[in-house]
N, C-alpha and C positions, 0 to 999 in steps of 0.2 A: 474625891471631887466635891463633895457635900459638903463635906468640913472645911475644905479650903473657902469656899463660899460663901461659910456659914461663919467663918472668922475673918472673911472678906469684908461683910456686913459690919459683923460689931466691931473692927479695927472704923471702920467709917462713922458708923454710929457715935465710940469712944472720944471721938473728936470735935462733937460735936455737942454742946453746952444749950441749957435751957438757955430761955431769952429772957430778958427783963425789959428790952424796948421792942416796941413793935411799928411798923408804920405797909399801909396797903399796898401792894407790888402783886402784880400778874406778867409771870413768861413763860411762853409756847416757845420752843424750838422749832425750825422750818417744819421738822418731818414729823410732826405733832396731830393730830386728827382730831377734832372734838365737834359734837355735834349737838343741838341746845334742843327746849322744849320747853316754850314760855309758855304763858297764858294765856299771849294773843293770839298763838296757833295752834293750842287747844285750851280752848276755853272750860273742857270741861275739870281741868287741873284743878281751879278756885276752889270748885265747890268739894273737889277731894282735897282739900286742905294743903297741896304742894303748892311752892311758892313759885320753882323754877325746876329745872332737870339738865340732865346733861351725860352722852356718854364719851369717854375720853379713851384712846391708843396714843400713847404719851411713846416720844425717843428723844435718847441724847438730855434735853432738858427741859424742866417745866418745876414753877413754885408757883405756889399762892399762899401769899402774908395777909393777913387782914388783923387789924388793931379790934373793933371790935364791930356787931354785924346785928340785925337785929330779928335773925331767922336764926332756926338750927341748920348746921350742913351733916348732910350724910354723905359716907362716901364708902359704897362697897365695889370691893377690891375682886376682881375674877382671876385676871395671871398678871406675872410680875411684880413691882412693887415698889409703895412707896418707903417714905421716911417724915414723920410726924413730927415735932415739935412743938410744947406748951412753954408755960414758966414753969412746971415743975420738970421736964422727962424730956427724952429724945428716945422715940421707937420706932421698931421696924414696923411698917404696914404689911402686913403678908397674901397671901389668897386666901378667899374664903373666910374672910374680915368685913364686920364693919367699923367703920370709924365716926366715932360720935363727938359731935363738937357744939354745945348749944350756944343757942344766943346769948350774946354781949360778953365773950370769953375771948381771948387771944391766943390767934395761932398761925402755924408755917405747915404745909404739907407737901411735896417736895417728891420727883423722881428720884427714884433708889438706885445710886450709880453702880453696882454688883450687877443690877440686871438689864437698866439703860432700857426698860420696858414697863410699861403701866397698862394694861388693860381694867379700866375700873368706868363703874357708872355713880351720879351724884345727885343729890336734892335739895333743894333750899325748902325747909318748912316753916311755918310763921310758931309764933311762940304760943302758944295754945295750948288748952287741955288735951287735945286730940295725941298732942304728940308727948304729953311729961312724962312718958311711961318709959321712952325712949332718952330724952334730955337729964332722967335723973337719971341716969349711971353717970353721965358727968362727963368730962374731955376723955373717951378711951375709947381702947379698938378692941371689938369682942369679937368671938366665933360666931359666923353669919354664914350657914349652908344655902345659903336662894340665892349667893348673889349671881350665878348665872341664871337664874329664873326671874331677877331684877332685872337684869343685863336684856335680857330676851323680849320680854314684855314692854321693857321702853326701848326696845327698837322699833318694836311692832307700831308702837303709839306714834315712833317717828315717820313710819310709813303712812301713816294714816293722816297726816298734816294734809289737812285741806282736801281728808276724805269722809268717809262714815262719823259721825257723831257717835251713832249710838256705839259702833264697835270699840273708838275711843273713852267712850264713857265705861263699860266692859272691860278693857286692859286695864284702866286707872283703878275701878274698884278691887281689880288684881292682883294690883302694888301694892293698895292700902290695905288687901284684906292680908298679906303676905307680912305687913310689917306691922298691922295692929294683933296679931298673935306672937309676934316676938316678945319673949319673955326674958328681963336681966339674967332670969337665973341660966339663961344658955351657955355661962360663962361658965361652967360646972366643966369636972374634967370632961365627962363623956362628950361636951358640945367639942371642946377641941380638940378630942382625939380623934371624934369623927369629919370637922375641917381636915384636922390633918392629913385624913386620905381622901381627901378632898383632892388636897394639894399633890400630893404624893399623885394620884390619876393623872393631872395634868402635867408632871414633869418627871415621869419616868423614867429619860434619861439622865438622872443624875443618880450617883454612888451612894444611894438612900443605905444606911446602916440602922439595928435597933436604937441602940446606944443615939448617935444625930437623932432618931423619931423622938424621942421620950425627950430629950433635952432641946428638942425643939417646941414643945409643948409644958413646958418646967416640970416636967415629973419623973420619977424614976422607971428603969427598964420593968421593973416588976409590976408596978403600978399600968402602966402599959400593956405590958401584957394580960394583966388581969380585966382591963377593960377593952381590950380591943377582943378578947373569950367572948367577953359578956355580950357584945355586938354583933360580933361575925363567927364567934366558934370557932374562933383556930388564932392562931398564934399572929403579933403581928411578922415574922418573917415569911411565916404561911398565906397571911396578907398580902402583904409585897410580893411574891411571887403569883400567887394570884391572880393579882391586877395585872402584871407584866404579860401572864402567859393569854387573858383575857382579850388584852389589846395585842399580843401577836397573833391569834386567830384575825382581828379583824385587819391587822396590817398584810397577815398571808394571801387577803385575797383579794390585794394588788398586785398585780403580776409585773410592775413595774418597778418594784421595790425589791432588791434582791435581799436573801436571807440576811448577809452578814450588814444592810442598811439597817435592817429590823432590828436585828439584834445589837447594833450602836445606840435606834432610836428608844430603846429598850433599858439601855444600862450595863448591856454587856460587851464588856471589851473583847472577848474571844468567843466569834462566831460558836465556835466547837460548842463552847460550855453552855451558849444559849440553845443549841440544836440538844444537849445530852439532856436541858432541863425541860425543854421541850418537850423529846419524850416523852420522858419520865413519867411526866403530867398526863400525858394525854395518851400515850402509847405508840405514838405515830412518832416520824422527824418531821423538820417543819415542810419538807420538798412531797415527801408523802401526804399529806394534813393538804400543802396547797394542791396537787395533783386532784386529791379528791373532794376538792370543794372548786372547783375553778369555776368560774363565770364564764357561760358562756357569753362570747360576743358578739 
């Protein structure tokens, strides 16, 4: 199912040619959500150097063209995904990404019709020393582990419109202390191997294989393995199952979710084999495990 997916993308991708004209276009689809966070309704954005904010749950369809702009945009990516394009490239946006696009450069960024979903949040920064640290890696999307701690913090700041100052002021130095320690070099394997199970968490049910992890991060099975030791001490299939059996503890104790839902939500096509792995792991089935954890109500 991964793979089908994952040649879903780049059969779409393939098709899809750098630009050499550009001209300014913005489209939301109806079922589009997005919610801003200017300067007038938190004023204390200026003085942290953000220009504008924004977070988006994009469906069906959504681009923005812009010829060229006189901020940098940032756009990191939580689930689903977009699709990038410069005058050099057409790339997939993934989770657990940032996308970097500085001022006065040309570009299209665009829902990724594979997943007909975007959860992503965004920033307009003015062109400044504050931010060159960021702006010089140039038009590209690197490995970004905070963006749901991006995600989180400017929602908070959104609740606070036309509340607390000071606790507004405290979230923003939040974001900025968050992204004035991001370093280029994050781009290194180890940052994407660890996005990638990033990514992997949040969409467990799909037919994650070694072989798909490691060619989803351009490296080889070996190479993956030897970094994914390095991090967690065990293999990445001993990862992946990990995570699975991780979140079926927390999905068992909803008593409203039967075994063989979990075990779909999970990745596994045959209840049986997700209850034998179950075990396995744990020593329990999963009707035993939920019996003796139940909540009382």
């Amino acid at each position: 199912m991964f793979k089908k997916q994952q040649n879903l993308c780049e059969s779409v991708i393939e098709t899809m040619k750098p630009k050499s004209t550009w001209h300014d276009d913005v489209f939301l689809a109806e079922h589009c959500k997005e919610r801003f966070l200017t300067v007038e309704d938190i004023p204390e954005m200026k003085s942290c150097g953000v220009y504008m904010g924004g977070m988006a749950k994009l469906y069906d369809a959504y681009w923005v063209e812009r010829e060229s702009v006189n901020v940098h945009t940032l756009i990191f990516t939580q689930e689903g995904g977009g699709i990038l394009t410069t005058a050099t490239s057409v790339q997939a946006i993934s989770p657990y990404t940032l996308v970097v696009l500085p001022a006065e450069t040309p570009f299209r960024f665009e829902l990724d019709p594979q997943y007909n979903y975007w959860k992503m949040a965004w920033m307009l920064t003015p062109d400044t020393p504050q931010w060159q640290h960021i702006a010089s890696l140039g038009q590209n999307i690197v490995p970004f582990g905070q963006c749901e701690q991006i995600w989180s913090l400017m929602n908070l700041v959104h609740f606070e419109i036309g509340g607390r100052a000071s606790y507004r002021k405290l979230l923003m130095s939040e974001i900025i202390r968050t992204l004035t320690g991001f370093e280029p070099k994050s781009t290194s394997t180890t940052a994407r191997v660890q996005a990638l199970y990033n990514e992997i968490e949040s969409s467990l049910h799909l037919a994650w294989t070694v072989a798909g992890m490691a060619e989803r991060v351009f490296i080889s099975e070996e190479q993956l393995n030897r970094v994914t030791k390095s991090l967690f001490n065990v293999s990445p299939r001993s990862k992946l199952i990990q995570l699975r059996m991780d979140k079926a503890t927390s999905l068992l104790k909803q008593q409203d979710w039967s075994v063989s839902m979990i075990a779909n939500r999970l990745g596994y096509k045959d209840p049986y084999n997700f209850s034998h792995r179950f075990k396995k792991h744990f020593g329990l089935s999963p009707s035993q495990y939920r019996k003796s954890h139940r909540v009382s109500g």
